[in-house]
N, C-alpha and C positions, 0 to 999 in steps of 0.2 A: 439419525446419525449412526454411523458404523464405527469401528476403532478396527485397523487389521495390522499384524505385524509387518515391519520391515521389509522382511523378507520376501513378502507376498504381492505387494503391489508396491510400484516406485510414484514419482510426484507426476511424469506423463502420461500414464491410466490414469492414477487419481481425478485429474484435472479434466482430462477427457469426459472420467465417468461423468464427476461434477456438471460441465458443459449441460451434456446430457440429460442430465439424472437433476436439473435448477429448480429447488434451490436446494436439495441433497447435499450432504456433507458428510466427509469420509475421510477419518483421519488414520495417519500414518507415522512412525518414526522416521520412516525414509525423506520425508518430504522437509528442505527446509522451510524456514519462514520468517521473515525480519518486521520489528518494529518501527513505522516509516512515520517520523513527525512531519504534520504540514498546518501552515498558517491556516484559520480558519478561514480569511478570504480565499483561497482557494480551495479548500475542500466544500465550501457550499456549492460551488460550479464541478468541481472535478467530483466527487463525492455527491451531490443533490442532497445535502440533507434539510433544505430548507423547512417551514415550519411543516408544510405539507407534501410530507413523502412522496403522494400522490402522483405530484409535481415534478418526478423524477427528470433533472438535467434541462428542465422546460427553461433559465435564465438561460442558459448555451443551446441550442438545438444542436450545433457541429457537434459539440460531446456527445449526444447519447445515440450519433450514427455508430452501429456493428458492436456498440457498447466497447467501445476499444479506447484506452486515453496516454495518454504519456506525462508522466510529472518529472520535472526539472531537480537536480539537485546538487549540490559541492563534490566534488567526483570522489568515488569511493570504488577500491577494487579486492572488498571482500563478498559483493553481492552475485548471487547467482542466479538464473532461471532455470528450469522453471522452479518459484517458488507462493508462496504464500505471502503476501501482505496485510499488517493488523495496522490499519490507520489510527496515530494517535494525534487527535487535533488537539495543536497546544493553546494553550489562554482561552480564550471566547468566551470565559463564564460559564453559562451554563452550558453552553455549545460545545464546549471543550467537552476531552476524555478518549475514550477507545470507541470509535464510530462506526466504521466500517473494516470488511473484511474483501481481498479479492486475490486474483490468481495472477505473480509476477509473469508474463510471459518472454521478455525479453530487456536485456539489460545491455545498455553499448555507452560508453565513454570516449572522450574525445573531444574535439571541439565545439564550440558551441555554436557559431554560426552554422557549419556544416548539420549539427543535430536539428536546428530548427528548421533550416531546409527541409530536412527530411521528414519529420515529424512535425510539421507544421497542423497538418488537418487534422493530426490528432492529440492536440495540445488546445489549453486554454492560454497560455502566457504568452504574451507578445516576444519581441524578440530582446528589447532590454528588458524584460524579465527573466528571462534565460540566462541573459551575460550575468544580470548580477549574481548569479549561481555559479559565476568559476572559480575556481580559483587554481593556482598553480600546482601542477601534476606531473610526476615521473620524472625521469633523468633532465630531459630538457626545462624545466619549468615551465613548460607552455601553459598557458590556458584553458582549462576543459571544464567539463559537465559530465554528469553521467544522467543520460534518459532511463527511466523507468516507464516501460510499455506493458499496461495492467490492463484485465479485463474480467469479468465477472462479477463483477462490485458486490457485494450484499449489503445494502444499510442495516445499522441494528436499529431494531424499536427503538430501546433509549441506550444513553451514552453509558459505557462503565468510566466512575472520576477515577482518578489518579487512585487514590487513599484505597478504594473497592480492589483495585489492577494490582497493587502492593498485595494484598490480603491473599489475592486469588495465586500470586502469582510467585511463588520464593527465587525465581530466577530474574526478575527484575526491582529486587530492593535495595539495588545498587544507587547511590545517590547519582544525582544526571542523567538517569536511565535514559528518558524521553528526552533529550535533548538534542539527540545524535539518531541517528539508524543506526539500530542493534538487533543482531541475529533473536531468534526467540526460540525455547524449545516446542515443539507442536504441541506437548499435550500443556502447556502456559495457552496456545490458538485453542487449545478445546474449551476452555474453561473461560477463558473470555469470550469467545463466542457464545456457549451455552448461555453466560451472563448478560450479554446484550443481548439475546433474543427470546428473553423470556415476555 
């Protein structure tokens, strides 16, 4: 793992290098990166982190075509691409914690029908899984979602809990942290990462 200033490379390189350079890691200020909670039923399919790593994506075969996925979620228009994702799976017992890491690629809000259209192949949730992700958005109040199109995933060996993620981490000892998607500073994604992949 490298650390380089701001300055020097942006989240586009990065991510490129990354691709390239798997499972290399290379971190940056420039780069955002948000903390994205998901039910642990879907992070064993979207995520693979069943008991045997091994195993990767084998309950979905469609997910781990081009390694490319889309996760569903209550529309939100503070999220950006490209950026970093630090998957925090909430509840599961022991399942839970900071699991995974991967590279935001595209982010689009709007309706839900229309999203699942489109990202259909690369999704695990049906279609009323999706809808129950809307809710009312912008001037009109319509109904929307916001897709999240990730790719790169890294599982960690083991999970960082909650209590570990506080210790490491001073910008998320906000109460509710994990309850919502919240921005995270990158060098918080260093230190978690390094954490899960020891």
């Amino acid at each position: 793992m490298d650390e380089v200033g701001w300055d020097r490379l942006n989240a586009h390189l990065v991510r490129e290098y990354e691709r390239y350079a798997w499972p290399s890691k290379m971190f940056s200020e420039a780069i955002k990166s948000y903390m994205v909670p998901i039910k642990p039923e879907y992070a064993r399919v979207l995520l693979g982190y069943e008991e045997s790593q091994a195993r990767l994506f084998e309950m979905h075969p469609r997910a781990a075509v081009a390694r490319e996925n889309t996760y569903y979620m209550a529309p939100r228009d503070f999220v950006e691409a490209p950026a970093r994702i630090i998957w925090w799976v909430s509840g599961g017992g022991a399942s839970g914690g900071v699991r995974a890491i991967s590279w935001l690629d595209e982010v689009e809000t709007g309706d839900p029908h229309r999203l699942f259209r489109k990202h259909r192949d690369r999704g695990v949730l049906d279609k009323s899984q999706v809808l129950g992700c809307a809710k009312s958005f912008g001037d009109g109040g319509d109904l929307a979602v916001t897709a999240l199109l990730f790719s790169q995933t890294e599982i960690f060996p083991r999970p960082v809990p909650i209590a570990r993620a506080r210790e490491l981490s001073p910008d998320i000892h906000v109460g509710g942290y994990f309850v919502t998607t919240r921005q995270v500073e990158e060098q918080s994604v260093r230190v978690l990462y390094e954490e899960g992949s020891r």
